[in-house]
Structure formats: C-alpha cells, structure tokens
N, CA, C and O atoms as a Tinker XYZ file with bonds, in Angstrom:
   168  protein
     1  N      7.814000    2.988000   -2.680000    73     2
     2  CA     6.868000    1.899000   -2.441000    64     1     3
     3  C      6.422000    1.293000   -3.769000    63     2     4     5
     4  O      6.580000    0.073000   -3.807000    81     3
     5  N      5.840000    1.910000   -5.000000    73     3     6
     6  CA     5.407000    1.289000   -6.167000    64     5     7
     7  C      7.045000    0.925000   -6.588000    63     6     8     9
     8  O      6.913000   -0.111000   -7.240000    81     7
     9  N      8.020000    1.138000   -6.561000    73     7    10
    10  CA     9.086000    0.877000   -7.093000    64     9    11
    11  C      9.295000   -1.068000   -6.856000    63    10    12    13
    12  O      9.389000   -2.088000   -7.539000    81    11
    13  N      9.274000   -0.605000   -5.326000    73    11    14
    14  CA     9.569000   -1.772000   -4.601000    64    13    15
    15  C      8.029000   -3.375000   -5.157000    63    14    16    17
    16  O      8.063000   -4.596000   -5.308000    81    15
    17  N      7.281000   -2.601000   -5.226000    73    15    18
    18  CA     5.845000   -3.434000   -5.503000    64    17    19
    19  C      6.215000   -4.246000   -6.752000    63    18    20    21
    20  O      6.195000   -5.472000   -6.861000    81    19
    21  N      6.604000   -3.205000   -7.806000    73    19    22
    22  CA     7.306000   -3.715000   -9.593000    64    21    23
    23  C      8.226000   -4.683000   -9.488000    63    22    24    25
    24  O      8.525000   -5.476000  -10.381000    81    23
    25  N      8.789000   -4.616000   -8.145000    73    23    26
    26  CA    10.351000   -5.430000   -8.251000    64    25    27
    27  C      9.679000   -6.677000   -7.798000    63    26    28    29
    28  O      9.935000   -7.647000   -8.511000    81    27
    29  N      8.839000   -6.912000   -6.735000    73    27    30
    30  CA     8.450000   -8.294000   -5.976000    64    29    31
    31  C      7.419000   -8.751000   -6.960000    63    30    32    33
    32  O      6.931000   -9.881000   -6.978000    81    31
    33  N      7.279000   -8.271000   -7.359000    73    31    34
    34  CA     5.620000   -8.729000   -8.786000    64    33    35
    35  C      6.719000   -9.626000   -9.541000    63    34    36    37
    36  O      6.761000  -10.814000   -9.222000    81    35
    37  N      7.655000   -9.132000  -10.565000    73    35    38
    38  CA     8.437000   -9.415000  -11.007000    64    37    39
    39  C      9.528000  -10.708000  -10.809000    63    38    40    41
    40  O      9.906000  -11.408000  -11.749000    81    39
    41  N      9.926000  -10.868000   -9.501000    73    39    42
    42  CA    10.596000  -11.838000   -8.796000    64    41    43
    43  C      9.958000  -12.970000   -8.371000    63    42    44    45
    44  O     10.573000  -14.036000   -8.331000    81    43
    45  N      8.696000  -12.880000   -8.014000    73    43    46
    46  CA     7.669000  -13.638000   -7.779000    64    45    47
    47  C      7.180000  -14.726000   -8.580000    63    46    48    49
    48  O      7.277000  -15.951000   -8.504000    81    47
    49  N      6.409000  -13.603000   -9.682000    73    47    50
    50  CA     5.985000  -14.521000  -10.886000    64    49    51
    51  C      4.308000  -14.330000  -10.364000    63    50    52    53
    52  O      3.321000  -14.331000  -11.100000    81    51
    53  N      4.332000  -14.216000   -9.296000    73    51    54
    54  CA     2.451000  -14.207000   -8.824000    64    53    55
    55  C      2.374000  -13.055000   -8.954000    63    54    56    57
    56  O      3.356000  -12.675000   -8.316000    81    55
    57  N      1.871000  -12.142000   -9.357000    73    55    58
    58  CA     2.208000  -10.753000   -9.704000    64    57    59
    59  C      0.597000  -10.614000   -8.765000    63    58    60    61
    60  O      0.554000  -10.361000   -7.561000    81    59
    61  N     -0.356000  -10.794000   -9.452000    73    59    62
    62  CA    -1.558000  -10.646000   -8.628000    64    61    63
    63  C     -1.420000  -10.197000   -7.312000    63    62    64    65
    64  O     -1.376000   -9.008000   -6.998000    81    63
    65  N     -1.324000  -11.505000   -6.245000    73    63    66
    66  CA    -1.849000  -11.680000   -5.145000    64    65    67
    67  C     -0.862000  -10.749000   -4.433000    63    66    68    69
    68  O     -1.112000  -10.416000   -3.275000    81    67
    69  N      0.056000  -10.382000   -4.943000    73    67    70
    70  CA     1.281000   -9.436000   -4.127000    64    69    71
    71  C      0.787000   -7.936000   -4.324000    63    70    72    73
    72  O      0.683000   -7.138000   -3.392000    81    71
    73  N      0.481000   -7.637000   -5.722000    73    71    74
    74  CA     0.088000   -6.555000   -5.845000    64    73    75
    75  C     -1.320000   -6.182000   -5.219000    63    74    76    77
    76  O     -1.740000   -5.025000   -5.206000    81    75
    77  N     -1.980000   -7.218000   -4.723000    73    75    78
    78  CA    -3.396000   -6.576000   -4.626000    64    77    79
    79  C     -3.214000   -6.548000   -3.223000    63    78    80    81
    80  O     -4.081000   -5.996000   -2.545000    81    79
    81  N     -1.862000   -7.243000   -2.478000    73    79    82
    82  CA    -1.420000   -7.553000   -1.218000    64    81    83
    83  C     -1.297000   -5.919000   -0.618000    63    82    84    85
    84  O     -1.749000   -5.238000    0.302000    81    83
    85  N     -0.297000   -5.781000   -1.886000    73    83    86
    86  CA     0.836000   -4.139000   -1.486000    64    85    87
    87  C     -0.758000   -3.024000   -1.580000    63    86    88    89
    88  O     -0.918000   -2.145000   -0.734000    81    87
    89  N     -1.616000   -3.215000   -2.515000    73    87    90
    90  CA    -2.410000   -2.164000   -2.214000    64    89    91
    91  C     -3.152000   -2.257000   -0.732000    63    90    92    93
    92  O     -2.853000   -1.619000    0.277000    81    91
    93  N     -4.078000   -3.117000   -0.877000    73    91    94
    94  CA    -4.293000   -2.878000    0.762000    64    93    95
    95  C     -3.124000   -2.350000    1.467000    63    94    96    97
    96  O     -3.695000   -1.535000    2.192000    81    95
    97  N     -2.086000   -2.267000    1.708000    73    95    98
    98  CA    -1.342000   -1.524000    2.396000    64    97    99
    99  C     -1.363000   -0.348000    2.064000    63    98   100   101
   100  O     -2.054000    0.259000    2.883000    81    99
   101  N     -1.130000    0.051000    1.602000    73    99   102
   102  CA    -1.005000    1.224000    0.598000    64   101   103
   103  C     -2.810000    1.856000    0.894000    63   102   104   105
   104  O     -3.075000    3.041000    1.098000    81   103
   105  N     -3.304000    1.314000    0.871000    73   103   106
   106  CA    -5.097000    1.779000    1.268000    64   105   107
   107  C     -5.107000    2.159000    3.017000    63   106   108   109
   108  O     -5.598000    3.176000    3.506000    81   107
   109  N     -4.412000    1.017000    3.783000    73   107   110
   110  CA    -4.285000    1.021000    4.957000    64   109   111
   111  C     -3.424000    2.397000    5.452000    63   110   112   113
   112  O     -3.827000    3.205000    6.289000    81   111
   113  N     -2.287000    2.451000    4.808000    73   111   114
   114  CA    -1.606000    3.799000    4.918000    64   113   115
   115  C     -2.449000    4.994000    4.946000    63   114   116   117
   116  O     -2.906000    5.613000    5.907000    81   115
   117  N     -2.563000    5.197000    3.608000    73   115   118
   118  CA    -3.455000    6.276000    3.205000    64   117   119
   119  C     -4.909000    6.393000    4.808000    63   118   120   121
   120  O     -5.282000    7.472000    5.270000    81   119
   121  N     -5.325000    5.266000    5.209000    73   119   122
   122  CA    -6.557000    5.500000    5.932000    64   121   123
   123  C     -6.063000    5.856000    7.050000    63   122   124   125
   124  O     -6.661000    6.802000    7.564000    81   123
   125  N     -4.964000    5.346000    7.769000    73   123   126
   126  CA    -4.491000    6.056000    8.561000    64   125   127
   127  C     -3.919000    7.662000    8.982000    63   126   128   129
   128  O     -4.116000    8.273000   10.032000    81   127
   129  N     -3.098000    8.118000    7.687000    73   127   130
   130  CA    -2.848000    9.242000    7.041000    64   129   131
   131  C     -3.833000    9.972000    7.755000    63   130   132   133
   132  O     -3.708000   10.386000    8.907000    81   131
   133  N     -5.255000   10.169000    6.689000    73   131   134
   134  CA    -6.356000   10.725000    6.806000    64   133   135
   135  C     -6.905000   10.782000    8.505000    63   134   136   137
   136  O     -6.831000   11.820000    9.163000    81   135
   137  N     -7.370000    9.679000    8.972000    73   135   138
   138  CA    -7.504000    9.991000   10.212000    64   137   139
   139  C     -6.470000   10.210000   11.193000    63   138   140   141
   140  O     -7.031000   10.201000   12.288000    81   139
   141  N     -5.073000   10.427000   11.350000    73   139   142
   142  CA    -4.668000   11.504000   11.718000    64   141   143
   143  C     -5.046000   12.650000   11.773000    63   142   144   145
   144  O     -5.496000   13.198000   12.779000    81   143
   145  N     -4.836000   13.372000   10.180000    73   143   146
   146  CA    -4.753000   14.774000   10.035000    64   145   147
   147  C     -6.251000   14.928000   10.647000    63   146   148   149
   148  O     -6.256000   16.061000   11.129000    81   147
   149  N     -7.589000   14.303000   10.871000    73   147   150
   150  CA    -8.753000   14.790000   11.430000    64   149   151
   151  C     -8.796000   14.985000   12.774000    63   150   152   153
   152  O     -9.356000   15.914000   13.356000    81   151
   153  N     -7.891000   13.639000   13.482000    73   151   154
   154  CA    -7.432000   13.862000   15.004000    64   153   155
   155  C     -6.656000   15.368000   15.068000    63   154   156   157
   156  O     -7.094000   16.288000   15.758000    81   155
   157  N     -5.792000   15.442000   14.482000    73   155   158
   158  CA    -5.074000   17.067000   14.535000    64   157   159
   159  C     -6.078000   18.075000   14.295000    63   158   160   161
   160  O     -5.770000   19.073000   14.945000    81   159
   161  N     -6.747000   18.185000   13.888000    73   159   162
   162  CA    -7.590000   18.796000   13.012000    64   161   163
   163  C     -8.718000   19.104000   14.181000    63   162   164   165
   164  O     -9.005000   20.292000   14.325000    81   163
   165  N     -9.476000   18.004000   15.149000    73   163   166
   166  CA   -10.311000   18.428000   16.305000    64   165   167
   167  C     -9.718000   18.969000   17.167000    63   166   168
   168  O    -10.312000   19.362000   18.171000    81   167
C-alpha cells in the first residue's frame, strides 16, 4: 500500500491531495481492523 501511494504521488504531480486521500484510507482500514478484533473479542 505505501509502495503503491509513492508511485501515484509521483505520477500525479499533486502529491498532496492523493496522499492525504490514501491516508484516510489507510485510517479507515486500520478503524475497521480494530473494531473487528473487539466484535471477536465480545
């Protein structure tokens, strides 16, 4: 995933708005992640 993030920043030229794009995902992942393992977890 950061691999892929370096490459579209790069190709782009807007490096910003993509990267701050890919984190929210990357935040969104992660939040999901987490509330899983708590659903498993009750």
């Amino acid at each position: 995933m950061v691999s892929n993030t370096s490459v579209s920043c790069a190709r782009n030229g807007n490096g910003k708005k993509i990267w701050l794009f890919d984190i929210d995902i990357v935040i969104d992942l992660f939040s999901v992640k987490i509330e899983a393992k708590q659903a498993l977890a009750a």
